[in-house]
C-alpha positions in Angstrom: 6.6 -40.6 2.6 8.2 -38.1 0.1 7.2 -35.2 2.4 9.1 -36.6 5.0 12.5 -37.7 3.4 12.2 -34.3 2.1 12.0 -33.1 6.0 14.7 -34.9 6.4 17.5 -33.9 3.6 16.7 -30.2 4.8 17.2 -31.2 8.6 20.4 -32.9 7.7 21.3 -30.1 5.3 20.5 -27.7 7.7 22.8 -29.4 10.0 25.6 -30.6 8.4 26.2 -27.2 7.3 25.8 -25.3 10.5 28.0 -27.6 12.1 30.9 -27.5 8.8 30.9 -23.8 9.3 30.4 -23.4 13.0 33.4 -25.6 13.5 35.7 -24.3 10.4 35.1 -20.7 12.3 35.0 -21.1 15.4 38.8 -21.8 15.9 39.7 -20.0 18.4 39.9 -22.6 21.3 41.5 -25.1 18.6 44.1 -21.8 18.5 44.6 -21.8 22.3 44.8 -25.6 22.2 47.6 -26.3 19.9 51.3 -24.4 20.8 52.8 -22.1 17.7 49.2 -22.7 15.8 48.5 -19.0 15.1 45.2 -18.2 13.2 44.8 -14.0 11.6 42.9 -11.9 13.5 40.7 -11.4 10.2 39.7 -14.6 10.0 38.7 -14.6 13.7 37.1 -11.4 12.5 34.7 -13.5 10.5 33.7 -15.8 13.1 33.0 -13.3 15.1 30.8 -11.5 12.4 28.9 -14.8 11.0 27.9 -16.0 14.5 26.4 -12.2 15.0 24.6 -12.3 12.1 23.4 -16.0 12.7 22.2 -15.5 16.4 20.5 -12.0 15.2 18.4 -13.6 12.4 17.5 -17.1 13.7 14.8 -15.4 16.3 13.1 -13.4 13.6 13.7 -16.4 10.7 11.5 -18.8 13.3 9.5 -15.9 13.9 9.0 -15.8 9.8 8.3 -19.2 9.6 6.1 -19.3 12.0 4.0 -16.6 10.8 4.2 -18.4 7.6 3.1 -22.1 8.8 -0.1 -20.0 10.3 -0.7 -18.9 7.2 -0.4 -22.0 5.4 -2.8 -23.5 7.9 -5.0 -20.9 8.7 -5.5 -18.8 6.0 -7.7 -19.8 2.8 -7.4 -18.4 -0.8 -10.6 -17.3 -0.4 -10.2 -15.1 1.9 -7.0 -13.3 0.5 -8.7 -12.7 -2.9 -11.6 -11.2 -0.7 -9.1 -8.6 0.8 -7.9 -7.9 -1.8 -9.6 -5.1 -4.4 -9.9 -6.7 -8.0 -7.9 -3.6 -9.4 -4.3 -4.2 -9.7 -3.1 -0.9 -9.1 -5.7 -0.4 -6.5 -4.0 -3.5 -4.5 -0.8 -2.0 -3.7 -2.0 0.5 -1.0 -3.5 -1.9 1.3 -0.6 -3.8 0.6 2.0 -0.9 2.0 -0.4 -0.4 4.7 -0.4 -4.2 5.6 3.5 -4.1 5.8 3.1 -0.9 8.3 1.0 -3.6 10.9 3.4 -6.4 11.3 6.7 -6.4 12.9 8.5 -8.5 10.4 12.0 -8.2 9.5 14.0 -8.7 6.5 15.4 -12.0 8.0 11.6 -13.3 8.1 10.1 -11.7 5.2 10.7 -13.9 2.2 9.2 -17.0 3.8 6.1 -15.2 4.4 5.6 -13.2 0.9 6.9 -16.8 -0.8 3.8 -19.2 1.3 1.3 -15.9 1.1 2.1 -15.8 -2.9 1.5 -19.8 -2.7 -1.9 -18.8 -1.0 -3.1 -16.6 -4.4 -1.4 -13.4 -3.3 -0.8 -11.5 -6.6 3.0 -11.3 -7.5 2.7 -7.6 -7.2 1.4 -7.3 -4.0 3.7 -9.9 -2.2 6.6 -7.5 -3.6 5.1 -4.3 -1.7 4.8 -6.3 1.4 8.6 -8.1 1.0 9.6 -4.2 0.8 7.5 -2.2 3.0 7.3 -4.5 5.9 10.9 -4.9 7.0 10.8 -0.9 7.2 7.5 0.2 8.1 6.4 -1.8 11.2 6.5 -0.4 14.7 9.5 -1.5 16.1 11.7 -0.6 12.8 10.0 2.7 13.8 11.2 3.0 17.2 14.7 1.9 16.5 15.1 4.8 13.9 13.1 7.0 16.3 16.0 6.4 19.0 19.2 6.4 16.7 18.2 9.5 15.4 16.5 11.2 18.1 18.7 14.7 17.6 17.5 14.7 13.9 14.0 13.2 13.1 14.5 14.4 9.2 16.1 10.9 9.0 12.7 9.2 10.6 10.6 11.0 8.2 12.7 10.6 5.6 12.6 6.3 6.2 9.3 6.0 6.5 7.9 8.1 4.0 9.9 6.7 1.5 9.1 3.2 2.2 5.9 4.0 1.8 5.9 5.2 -1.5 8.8 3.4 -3.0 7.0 0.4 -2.3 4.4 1.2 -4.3 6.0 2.6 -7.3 8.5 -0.6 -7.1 5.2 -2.7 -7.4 3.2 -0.7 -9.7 6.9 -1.4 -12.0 6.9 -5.5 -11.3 3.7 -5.4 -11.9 4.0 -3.7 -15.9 7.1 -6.3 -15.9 5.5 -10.0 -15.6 1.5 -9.1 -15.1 1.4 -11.2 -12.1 3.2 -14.5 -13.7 4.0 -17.5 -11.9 7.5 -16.8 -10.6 8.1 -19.3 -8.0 10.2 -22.3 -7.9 8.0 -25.5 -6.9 10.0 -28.2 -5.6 8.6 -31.6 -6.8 7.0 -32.5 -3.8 5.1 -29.2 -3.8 3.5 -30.2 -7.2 2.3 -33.4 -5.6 1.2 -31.9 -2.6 -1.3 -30.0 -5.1 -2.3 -33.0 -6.9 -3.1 -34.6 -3.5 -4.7 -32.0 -2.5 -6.9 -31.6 -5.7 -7.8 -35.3 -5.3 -10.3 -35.5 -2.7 -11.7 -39.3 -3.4 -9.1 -40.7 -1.0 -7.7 -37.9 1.2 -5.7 -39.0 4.1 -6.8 -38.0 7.5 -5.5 -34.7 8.3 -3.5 -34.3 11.5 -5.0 -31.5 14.2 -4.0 -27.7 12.9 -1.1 -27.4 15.6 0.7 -30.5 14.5 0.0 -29.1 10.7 1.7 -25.9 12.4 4.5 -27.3 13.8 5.1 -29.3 11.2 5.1 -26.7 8.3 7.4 -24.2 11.0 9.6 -27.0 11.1 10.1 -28.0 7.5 10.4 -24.3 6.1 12.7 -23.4 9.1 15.8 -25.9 7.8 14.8 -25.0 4.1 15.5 -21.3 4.9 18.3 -22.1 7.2 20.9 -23.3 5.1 20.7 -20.3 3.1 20.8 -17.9 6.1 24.1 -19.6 7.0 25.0 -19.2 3.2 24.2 -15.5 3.1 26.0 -14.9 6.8 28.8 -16.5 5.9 29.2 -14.4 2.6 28.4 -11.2 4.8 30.8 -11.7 6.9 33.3 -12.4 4.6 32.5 -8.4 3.0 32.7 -7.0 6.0 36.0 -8.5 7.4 37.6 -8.0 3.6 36.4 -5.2 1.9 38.6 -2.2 1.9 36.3 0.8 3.5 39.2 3.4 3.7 38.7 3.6 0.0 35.1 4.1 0.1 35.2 6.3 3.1 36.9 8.6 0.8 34.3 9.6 -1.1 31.5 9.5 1.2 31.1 13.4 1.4 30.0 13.7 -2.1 25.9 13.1 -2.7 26.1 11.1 -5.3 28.6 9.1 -4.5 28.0 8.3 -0.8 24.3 7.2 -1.6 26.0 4.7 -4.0 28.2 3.4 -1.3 25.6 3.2 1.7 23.5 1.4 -0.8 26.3 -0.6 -1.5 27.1 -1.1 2.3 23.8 -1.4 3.5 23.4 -4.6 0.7 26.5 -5.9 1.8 26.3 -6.1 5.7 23.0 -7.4 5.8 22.3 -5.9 9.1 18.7 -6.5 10.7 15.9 -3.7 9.9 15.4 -3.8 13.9 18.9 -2.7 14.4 20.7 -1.1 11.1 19.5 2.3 12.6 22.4 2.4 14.9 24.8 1.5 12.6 23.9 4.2 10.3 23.9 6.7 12.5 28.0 5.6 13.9 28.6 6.6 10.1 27.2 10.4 10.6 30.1 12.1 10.8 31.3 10.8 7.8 28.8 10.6 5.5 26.1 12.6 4.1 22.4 12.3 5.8 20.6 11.7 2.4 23.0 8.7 2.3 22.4 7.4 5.6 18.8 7.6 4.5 19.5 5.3 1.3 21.3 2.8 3.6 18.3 2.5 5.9 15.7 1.8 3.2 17.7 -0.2 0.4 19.4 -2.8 3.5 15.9 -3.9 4.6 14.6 -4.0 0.8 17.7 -6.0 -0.2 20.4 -7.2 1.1 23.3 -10.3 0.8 21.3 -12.8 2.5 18.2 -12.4 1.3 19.4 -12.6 -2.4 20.6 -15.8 -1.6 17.0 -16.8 0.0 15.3 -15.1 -3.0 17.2 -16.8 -5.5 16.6 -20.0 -4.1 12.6 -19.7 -4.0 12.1 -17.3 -7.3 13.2 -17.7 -10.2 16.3 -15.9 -11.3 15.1 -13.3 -13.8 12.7 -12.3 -11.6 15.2 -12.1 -8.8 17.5 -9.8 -11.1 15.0 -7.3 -12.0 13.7 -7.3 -8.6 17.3 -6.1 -7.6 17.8 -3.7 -10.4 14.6 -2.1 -10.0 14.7 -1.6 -5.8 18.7 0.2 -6.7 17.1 2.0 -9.3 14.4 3.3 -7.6 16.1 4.3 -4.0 18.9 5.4 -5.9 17.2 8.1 -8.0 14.5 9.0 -5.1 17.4 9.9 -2.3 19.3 11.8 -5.1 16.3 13.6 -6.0 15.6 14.2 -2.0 19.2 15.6 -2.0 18.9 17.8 -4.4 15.3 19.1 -3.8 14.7 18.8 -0.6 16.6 19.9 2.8 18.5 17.2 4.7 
């Protein structure tokens, strides 16, 4: 009974939110509709940005939810220990080269990583796979592939890395909190162990797909309402903030990385499609820049802050963040300045 009133404050969350902001927004016909009512193009700016980034990230968010209801269902402790080698350290390879497999996005990652940690996924390892996978998987691949087709340095440069980052950023959470609880658990998750732990008078379970479904369902408003939070906060950076300033210093190394970083957190574009974007910005700024805006965005960006601070706790949330800027930050300046791009 708790389970579903729970369902259902996240469906009408979910809902009334979608709705407040979808209507607030989307004024354009109320424009049309009422004589002399005249609405700034920059605010129509935002509509048009927030429903983009909505109708983008809804496919792979149910596609993340999804993948994690399977899990949840499918997928025993047993069996993620047993893939796992009893080595710490030795854990965060297969861990990159799991993120390479699956065509995940940022937009679906978290709920994955948060029900696979759940599942007795070490800490460490669910952060390599919530930053390699948005980056690493095939299709990330073939975007980058075709954006850059004229300069493949900027392919090589993405995946390579990923790859690597990943594991130095886990090998660091790791040192940080030794694997440490660092979820939130809602109340009705802690009863939902207890239940489960009490096997004298289990109820009957329902058949796996409705278990599926069910899971898909519940996760998919929970997430929702904070998609909608971090789109409508992205689209608000993108309409408002001044880029002639930062466009300014986007020839100098150090500086440009700093600002694609900071642009690529900002717009929250999809790992499937950011490749584009950051190649329109090639004339302007430098290629070891564009390289830090395609592997920080996917790693972090606006919205899924918002998601991560909502199903982690906070200081793990911060150092997360300082630690991914840290490390991209210092690796593409170093790439700069030793390497040729």
């Amino acid at each position: 009974m708790t389970k579903v009133l729970s369902f259902g404050k996240d469906f009408l969350g979910f809902i009334l939110l979608l709705l407040f902001l979808v209507l607030f927004f989307n004024i354009e016909s109320f424009k049309n509709a009422q004589a002399g009512f005249s609405v700034p193009d920059s605010w129509l700016n935002v509509n048009t940005i927030f429903l983009g980034i909505v109708i983008e990230a809804v496919p792979f968010i149910l596609l993340g939810v999804f993948v994690s209801a399977l899990i949840q269902i499918y997928v025993k402790e047993e069996a993620i220990h047993r893939f796992l080698p009893k080595n710490a350290y030795a854990a965060l390879l297969p861990a990159a080269i799991l993120g390479a497999i699956f065509p995940i996005c940022e937009c679906a990652i978290v709920p994955i990583v948060r029900r696979l940690i759940k599942k007795g996924m070490p800490l460490h390892v669910g952060v390599v796979f919530l930053v390699a996978a948005p980056i690493l998987n095939p299709v990330v691949a073939a975007s980058t592939f075709f954006a850059f087709r004229t300069d493949l340095t900027v392919l090589y440069a993405r995946m390579g890395l990923a790859f690597v980052l990943s594991i130095i950023i886990g090998g660091i959470l790791y040192l940080v909190f030794k694997n440490r609880d660092q979820l939130k658990w809602t109340k009705e998750e802690l009863v939902g162990q207890q239940i489960v732990l009490d096997t004298t008078n289990a109820p009957k379970k329902m058949n796996r797909l409705k278990q599926t479904l069910y899971h898909a369902a519940d996760e998919f408003f929970l997430m929702g309402k904070f998609l909608i939070l971090g789109a409508f906060v992205a689209a608000l950076f993108q309409t408002f903030l001044d880029r002639s300033i930062l466009l300014a210093i986007g020839s100098n190394e150090w500086s440009s990385t700093a600002v694609m970083m900071a642009f690529a957190f900002l717009l929250s574009l999809c790992s499937e499609a950011d490749a584009f974007v950051a190649a329109s910005f090639g004339n302007t700024f430098t290629t070891g820049s564009l390289i830090a805006f395609l592997v920080y965005g996917p790693m972090i960006d606006l919205k899924n802050t918002i998601m991560l601070f909502a199903f982690f706790k906070a200081k793990f949330v911060i150092m997360f963040i300082g630690v991914v800027t840290a490390v991209v930050f210092l690796a593409v300046v170093m790439l700069q300045l030793f390497a040729i791009i």
